[in-house]
C-alpha positions, 0 to 999 in steps of 0.5 A: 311469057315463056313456053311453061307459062305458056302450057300451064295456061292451055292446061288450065283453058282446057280444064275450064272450057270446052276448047275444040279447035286450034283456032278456039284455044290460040283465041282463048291464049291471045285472051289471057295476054299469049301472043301465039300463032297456029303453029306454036298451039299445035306444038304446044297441043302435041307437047301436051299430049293433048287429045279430044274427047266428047264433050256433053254438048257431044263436041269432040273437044281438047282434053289431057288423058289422065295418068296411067289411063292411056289403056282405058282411052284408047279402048275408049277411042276404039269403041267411039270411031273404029268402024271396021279394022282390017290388017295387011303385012305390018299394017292395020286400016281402020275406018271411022265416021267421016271425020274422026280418023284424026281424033282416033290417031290421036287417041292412038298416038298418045297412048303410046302404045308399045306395037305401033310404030306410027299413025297417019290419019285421012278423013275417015281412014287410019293407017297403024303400022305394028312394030316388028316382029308384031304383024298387021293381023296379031296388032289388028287382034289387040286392037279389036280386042281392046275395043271390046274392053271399051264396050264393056 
């Protein structure tokens, strides 16, 4: 079973069912007959563009962004878990509940927004780094002003 076997299934697994870890979907793989470790989800999560969203069950759970929708999740994202976004030189420090700093850069990385170079997530802490010549307070602007476009 080779690697584009292997994404249609975790394409169709997420679409039939609420996957919310790693561990679930490698499970639901090794179900369907895909021998898979961790790290081959996780590369195939990443090659996907995979990214979490609330379930109804209120899990946050493995979805695929809709095309052209990437604006509209990411807003999305930033209403659900940006607590606070603060700015420093080229960066941007945003906090989130305990727990959805990964889900929020996630979010972020996958919108593959055009003045962020990168994300590195903590527990309740993401680091945003502005793509010059944008500085840390004009993206943290966008930023808080896209998170307002969620809340509408």
């Amino acid at each position: 079973m080779n690697r584009s076997e292997r994404h249609a299934a975790i394409l169709r697994l997420v679409h039939e069912q609420p996957l919310s870890t790693q561990t679930e979907l490698a499970d639901a793989l090794r179900r369907e007959g895909y021998e898979v470790v961790q790290t081959t989800v996780s590369r195939d999560i990443h090659e996907l563009g995979l990214i979490k969203v609330r379930h109804a069950s209120g899990r946050l759970v493995y979805a695929f962004p809709e095309d052209g929708a990437y604006s509209e999740e990411l807003s999305e994202a930033l209403t659900r878990w940006a607590l606070t976004v603060e700015a420093s030189g080229n960066l941007v420090v945003m906090t989130t509940p305990y727990g959805y700093a990964s889900a929020l850069a996630q979010a972020v990385d996958v919108a593959r927004h055009p003045h962020i170079a990168g994300t590195i997530a903590g527990e309740n802490t993401v680091l945003l780094v502005s793509r010059e010549p944008l500085t840390g307070a004009e993206l943290a602007d966008e930023l808080r002003s896209q998170r307002l476009k969620g809340a509408a």
